[in-house]
MDTraj code that builds the backbone (N, CA, C; nanometers):
import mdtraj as md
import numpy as np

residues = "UNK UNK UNK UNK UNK UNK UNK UNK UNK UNK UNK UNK UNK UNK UNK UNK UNK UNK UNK UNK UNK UNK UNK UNK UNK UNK UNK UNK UNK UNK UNK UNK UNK UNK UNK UNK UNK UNK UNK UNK UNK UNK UNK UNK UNK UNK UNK UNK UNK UNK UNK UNK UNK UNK UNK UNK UNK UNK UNK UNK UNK UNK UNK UNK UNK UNK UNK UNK UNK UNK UNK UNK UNK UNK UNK UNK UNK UNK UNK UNK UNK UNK UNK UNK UNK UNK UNK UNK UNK UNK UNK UNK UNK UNK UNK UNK UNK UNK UNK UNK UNK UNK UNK UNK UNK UNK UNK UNK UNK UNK UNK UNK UNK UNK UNK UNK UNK UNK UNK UNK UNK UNK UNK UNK UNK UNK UNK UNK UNK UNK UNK UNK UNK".split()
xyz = np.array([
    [5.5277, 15.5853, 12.7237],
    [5.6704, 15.6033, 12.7058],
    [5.7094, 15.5714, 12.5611],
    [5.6456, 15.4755, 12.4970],
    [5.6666, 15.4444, 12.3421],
    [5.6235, 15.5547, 12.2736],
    [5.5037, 15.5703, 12.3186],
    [5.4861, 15.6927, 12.2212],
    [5.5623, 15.8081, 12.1765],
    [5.6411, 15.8741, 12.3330],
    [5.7055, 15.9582, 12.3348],
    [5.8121, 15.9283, 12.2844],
    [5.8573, 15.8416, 12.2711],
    [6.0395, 15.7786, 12.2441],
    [6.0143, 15.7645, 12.0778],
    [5.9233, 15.7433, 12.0679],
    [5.8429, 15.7484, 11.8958],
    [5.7852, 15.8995, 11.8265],
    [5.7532, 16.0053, 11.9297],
    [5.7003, 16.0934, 11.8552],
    [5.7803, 16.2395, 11.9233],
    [5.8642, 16.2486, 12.0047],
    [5.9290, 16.3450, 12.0906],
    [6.0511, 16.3316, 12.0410],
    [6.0771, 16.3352, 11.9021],
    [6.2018, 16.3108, 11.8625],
    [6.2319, 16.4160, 11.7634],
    [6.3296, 16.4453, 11.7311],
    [6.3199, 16.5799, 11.5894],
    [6.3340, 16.4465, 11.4451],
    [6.2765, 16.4876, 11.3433],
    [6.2530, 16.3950, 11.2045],
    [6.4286, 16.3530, 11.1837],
    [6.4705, 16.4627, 11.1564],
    [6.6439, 16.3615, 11.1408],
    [6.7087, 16.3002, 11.2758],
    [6.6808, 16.2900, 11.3509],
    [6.7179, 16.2626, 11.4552],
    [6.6593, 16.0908, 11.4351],
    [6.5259, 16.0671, 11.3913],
    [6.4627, 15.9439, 11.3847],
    [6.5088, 15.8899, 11.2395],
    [6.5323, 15.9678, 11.1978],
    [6.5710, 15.8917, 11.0056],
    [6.7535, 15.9174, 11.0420],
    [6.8286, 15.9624, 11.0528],
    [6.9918, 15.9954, 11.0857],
    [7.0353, 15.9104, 11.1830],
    [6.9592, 15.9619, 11.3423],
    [7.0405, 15.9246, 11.4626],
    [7.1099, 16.0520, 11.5169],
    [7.0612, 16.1660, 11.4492],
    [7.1323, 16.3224, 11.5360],
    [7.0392, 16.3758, 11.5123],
    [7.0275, 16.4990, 11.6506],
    [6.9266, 16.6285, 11.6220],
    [7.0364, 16.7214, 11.5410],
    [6.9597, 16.7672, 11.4490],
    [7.0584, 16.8140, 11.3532],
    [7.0722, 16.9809, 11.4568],
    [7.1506, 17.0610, 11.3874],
    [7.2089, 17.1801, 11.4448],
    [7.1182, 17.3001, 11.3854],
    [7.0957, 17.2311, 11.2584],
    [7.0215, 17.3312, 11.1064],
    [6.8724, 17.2667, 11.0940],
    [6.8517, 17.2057, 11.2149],
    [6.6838, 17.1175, 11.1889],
    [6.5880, 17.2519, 11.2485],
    [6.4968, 17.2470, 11.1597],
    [6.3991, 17.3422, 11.2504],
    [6.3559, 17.2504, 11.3344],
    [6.3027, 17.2822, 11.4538],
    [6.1949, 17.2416, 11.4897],
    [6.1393, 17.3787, 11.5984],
    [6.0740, 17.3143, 11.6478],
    [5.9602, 17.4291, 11.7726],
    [5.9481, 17.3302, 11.8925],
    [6.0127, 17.2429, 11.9149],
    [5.9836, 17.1402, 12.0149],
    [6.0279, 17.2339, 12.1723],
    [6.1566, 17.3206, 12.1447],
    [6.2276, 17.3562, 12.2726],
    [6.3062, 17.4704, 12.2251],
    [6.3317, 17.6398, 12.2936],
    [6.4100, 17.6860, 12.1940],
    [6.5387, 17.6710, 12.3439],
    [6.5626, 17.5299, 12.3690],
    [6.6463, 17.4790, 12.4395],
    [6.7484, 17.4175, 12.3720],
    [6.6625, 17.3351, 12.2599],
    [6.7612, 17.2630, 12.2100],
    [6.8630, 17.2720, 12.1094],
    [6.9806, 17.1978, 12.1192],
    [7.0640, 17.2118, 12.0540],
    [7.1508, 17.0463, 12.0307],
    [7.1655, 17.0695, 11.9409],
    [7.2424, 16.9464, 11.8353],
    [7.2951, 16.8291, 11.9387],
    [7.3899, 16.8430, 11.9845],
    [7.4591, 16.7420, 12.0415],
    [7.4360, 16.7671, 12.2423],
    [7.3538, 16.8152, 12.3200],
    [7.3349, 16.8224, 12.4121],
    [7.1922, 16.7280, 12.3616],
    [7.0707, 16.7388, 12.2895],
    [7.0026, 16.6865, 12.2195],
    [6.9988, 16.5648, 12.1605],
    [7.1188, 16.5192, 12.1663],
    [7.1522, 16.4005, 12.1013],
    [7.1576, 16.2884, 12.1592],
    [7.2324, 16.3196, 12.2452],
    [7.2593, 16.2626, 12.3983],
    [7.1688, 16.2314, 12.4539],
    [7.0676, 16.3660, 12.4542],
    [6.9719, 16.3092, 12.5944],
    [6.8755, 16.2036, 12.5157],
    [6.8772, 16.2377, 12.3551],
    [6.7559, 16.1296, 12.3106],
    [6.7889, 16.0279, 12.3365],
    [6.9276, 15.9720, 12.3116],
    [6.9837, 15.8312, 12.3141],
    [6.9780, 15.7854, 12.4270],
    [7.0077, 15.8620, 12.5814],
    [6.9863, 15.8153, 12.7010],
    [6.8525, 15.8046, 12.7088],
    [6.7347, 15.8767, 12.6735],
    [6.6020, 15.8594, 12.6666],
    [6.5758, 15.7437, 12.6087],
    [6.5973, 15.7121, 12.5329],
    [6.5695, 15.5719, 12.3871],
    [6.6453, 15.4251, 12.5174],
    [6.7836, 15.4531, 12.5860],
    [6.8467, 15.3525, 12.6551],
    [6.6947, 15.3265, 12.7618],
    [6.6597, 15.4174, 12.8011],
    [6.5275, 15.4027, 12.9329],
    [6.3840, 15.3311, 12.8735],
    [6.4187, 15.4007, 12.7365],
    [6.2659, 15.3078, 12.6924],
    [6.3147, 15.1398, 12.6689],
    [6.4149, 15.1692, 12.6410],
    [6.4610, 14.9975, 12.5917],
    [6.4598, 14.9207, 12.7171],
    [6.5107, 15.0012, 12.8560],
    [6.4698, 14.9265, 12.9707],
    [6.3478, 14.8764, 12.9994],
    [6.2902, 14.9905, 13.0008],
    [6.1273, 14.9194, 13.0474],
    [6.0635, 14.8453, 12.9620],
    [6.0742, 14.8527, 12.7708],
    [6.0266, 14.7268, 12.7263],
    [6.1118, 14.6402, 12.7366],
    [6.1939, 14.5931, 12.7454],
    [6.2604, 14.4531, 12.8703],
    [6.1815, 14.4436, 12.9795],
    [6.1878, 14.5351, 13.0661],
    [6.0913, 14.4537, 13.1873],
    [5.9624, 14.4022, 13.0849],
    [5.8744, 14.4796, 13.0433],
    [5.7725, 14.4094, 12.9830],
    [5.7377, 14.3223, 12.9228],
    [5.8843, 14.2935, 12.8590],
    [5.8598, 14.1542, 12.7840],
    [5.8735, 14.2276, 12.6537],
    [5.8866, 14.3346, 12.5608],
    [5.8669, 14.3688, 12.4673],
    [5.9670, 14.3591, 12.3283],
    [6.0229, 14.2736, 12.3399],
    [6.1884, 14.1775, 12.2912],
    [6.2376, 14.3163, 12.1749],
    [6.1143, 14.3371, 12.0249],
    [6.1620, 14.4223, 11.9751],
    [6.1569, 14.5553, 11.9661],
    [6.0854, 14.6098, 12.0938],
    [6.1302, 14.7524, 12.1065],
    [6.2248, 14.7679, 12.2124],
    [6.2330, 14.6583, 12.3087],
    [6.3592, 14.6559, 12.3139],
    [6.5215, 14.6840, 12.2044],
    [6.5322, 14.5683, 12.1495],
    [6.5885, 14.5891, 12.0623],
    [6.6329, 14.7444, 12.0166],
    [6.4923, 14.7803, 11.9143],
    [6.4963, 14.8730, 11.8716],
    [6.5782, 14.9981, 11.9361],
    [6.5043, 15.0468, 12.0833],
    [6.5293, 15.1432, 12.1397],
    [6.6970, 15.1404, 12.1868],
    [6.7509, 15.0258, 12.2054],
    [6.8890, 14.9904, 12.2814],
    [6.9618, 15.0088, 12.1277],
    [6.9492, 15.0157, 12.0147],
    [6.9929, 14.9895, 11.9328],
    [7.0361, 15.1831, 11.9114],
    [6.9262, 15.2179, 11.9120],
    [6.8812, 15.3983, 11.9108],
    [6.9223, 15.4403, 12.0510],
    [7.0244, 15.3927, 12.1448],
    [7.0637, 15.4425, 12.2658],
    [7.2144, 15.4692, 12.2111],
    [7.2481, 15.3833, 12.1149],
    [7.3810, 15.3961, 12.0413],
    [7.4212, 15.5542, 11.9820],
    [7.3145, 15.6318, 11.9700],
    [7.3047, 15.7508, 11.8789],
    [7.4166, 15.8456, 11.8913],
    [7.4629, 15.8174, 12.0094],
    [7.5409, 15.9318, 12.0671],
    [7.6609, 15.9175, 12.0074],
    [7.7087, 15.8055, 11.9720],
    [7.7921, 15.8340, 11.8476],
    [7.8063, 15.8900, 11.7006],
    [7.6580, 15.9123, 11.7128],
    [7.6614, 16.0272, 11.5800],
    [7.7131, 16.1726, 11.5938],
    [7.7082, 16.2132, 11.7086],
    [7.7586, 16.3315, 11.7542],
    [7.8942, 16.3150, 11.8137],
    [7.9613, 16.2257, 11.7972],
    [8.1134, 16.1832, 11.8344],
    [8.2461, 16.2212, 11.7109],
    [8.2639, 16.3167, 11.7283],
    [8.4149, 16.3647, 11.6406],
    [8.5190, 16.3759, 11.6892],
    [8.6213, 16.2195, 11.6428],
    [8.7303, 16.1614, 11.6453],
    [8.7996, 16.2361, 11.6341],
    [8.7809, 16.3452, 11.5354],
    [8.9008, 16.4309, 11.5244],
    [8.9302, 16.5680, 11.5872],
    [8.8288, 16.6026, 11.6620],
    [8.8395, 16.7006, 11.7661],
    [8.8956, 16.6769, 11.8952],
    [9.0767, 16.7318, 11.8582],
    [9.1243, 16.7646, 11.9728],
    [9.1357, 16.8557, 12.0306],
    [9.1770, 16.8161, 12.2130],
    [9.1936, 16.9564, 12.3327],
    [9.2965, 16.8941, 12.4072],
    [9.3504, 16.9902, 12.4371],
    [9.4717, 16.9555, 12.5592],
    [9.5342, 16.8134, 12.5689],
    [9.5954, 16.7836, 12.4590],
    [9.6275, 16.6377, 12.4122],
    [9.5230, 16.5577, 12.4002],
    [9.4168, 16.5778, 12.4198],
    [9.3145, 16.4643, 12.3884],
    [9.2386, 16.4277, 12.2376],
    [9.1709, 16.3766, 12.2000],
    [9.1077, 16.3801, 12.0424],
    [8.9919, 16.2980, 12.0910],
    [8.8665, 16.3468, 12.0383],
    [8.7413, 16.2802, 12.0614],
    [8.6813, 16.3782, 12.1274],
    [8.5622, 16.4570, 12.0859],
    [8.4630, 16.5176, 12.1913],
    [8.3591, 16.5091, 12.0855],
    [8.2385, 16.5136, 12.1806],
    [8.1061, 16.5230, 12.1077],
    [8.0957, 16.7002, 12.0989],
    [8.0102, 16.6818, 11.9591],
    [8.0163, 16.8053, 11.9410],
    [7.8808, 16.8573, 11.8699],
    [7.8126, 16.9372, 11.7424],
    [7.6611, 16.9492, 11.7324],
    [7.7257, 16.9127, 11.6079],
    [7.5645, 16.8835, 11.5246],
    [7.6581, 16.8122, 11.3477],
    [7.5226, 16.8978, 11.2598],
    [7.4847, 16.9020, 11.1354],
    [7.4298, 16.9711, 11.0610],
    [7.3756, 16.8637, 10.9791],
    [7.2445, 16.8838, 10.9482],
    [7.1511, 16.7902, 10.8651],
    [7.2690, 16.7359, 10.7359],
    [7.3380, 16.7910, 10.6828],
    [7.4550, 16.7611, 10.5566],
    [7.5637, 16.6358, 10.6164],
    [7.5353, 16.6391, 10.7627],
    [7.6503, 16.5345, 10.8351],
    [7.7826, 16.5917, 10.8916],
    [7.8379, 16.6970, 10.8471],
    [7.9370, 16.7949, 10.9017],
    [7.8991, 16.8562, 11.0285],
    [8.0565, 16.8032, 11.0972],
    [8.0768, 16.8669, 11.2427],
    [8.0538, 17.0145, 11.2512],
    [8.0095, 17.0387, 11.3515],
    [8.0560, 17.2262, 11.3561],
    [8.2015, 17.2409, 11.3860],
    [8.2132, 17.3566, 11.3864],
    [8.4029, 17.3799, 11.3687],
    [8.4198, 17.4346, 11.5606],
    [8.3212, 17.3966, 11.6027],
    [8.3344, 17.4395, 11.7928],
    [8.4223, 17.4077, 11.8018],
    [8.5116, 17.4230, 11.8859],
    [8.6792, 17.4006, 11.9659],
    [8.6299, 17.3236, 12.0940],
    [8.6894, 17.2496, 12.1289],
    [8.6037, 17.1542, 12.2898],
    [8.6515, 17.2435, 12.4297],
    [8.6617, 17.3747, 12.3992],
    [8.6074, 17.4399, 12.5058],
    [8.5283, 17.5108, 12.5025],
    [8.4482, 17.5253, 12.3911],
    [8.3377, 17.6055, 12.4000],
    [8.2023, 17.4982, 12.3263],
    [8.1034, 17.5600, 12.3298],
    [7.9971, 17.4939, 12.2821],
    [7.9027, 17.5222, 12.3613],
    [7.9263, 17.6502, 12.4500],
    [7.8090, 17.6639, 12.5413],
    [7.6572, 17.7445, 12.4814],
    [7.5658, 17.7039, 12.4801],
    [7.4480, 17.7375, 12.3914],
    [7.4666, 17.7703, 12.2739],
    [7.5673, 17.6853, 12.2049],
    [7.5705, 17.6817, 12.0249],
    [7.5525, 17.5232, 12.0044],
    [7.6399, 17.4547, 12.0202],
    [7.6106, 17.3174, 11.9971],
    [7.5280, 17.2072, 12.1798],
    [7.5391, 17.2526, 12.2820],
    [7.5116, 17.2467, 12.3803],
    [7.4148, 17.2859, 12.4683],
    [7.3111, 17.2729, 12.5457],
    [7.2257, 17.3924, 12.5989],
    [7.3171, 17.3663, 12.7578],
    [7.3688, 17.5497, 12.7584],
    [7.4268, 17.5443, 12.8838],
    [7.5387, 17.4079, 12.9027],
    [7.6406, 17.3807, 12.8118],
    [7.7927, 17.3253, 12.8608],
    [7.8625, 17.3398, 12.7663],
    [7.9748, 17.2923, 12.7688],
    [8.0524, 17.2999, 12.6191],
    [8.0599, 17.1265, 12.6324],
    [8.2103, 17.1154, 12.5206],
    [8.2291, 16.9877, 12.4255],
    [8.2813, 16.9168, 12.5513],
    [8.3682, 16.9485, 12.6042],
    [8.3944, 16.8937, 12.7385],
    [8.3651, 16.8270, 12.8689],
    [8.2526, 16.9232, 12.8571],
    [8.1734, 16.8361, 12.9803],
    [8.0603, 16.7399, 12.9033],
    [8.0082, 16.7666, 12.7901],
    [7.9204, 16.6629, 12.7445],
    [7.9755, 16.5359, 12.7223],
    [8.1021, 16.5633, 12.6611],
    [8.1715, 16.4198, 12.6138],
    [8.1495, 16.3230, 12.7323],
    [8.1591, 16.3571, 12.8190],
    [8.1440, 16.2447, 12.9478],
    [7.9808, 16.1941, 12.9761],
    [7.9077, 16.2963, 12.9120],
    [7.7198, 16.2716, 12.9579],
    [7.6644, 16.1518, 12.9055],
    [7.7352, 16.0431, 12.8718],
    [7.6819, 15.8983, 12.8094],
    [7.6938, 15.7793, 12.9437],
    [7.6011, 15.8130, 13.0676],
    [7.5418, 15.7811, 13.1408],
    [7.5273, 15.5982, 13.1074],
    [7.4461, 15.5531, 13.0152],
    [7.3995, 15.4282, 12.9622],
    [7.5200, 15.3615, 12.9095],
    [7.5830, 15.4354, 12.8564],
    [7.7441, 15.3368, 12.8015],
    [7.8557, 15.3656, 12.8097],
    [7.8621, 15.3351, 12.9103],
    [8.0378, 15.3444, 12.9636],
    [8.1167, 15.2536, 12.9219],
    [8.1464, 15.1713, 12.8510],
    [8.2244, 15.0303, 12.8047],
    [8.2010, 15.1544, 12.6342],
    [8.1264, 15.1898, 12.6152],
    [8.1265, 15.2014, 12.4872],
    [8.2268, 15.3915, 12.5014],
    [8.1547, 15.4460, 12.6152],
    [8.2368, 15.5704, 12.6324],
    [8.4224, 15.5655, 12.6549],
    [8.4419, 15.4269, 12.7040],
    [8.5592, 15.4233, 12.7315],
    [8.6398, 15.4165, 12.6043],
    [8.5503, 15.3131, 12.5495],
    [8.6371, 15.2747, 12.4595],
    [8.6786, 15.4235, 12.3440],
    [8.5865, 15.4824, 12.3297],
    [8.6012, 15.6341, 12.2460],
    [8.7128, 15.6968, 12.3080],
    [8.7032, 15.7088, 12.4225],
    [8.8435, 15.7989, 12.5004],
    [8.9625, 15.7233, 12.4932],
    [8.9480, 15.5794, 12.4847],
    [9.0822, 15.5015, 12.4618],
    [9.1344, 15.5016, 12.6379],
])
top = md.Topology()
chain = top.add_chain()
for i, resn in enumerate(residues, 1):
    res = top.add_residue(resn, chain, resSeq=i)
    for name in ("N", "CA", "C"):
        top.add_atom(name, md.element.get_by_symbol(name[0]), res)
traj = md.Trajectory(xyz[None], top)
């Protein structure tokens, strides 16, 4: 599981904290930026679990620290229907895409838009709340 949480990652994703939008890779022609982002960080929250059970204090650490990620793909300033905040896909340069949070379906997303992902942070809800206010 270390390994993978260590080597199943895209390069900016491990040096940033986002799968970029403009990253090559060949890993999946599934993936996409901020559906990608998400799942690493919920992936990274699972490894940080099990090195806790193990006893493994700093990949613990580490990985719970890298479960946070999903706020790299979090833009404050994308509003919908009175709301502001949706995750959205971002570009190796750090710029949001200009998606609207009803769409994002297989551009920044595989299969959803900005809408339904914003809620996919499974591992942190105290931290999801607090984003939605």
């Amino acid at each position: 599981m270390k390994h993978h949480a260590d080597t199943a990652r895209t390069a900016n994703y491990r040096a940033h904290g986002w799968m970029a939008s403009d990253e090559p890779t060949d890993y999946s022609h599934r993936i996409r930026s901020g559906s990608a982002t998400l799942d690493y960080a919920y992936n990274d929250y699972n490894a940080a679990q099990m090195a806790k059970g193990l006893g493994h204090t700093a990949d613990y650490e580490r990985y719970l620290a890298r479960s946070k990620n999903w706020l790299n793909v979090w833009d404050d300033s994308l509003e919908s229907e009175g709301y502001r905040g949706f995750v959205r896909g971002r570009a190796l340069d750090g710029k949001f895409s200009t998606t609207p949070a009803t769409q994002g379906f297989n551009t920044d997303f595989y299969e959803a838009i900005c809408w339904e992902f914003s809620f996919n942070v499974p591992h942190d809800l105290p931290g999801l709340v607090e984003k939605m206010g």
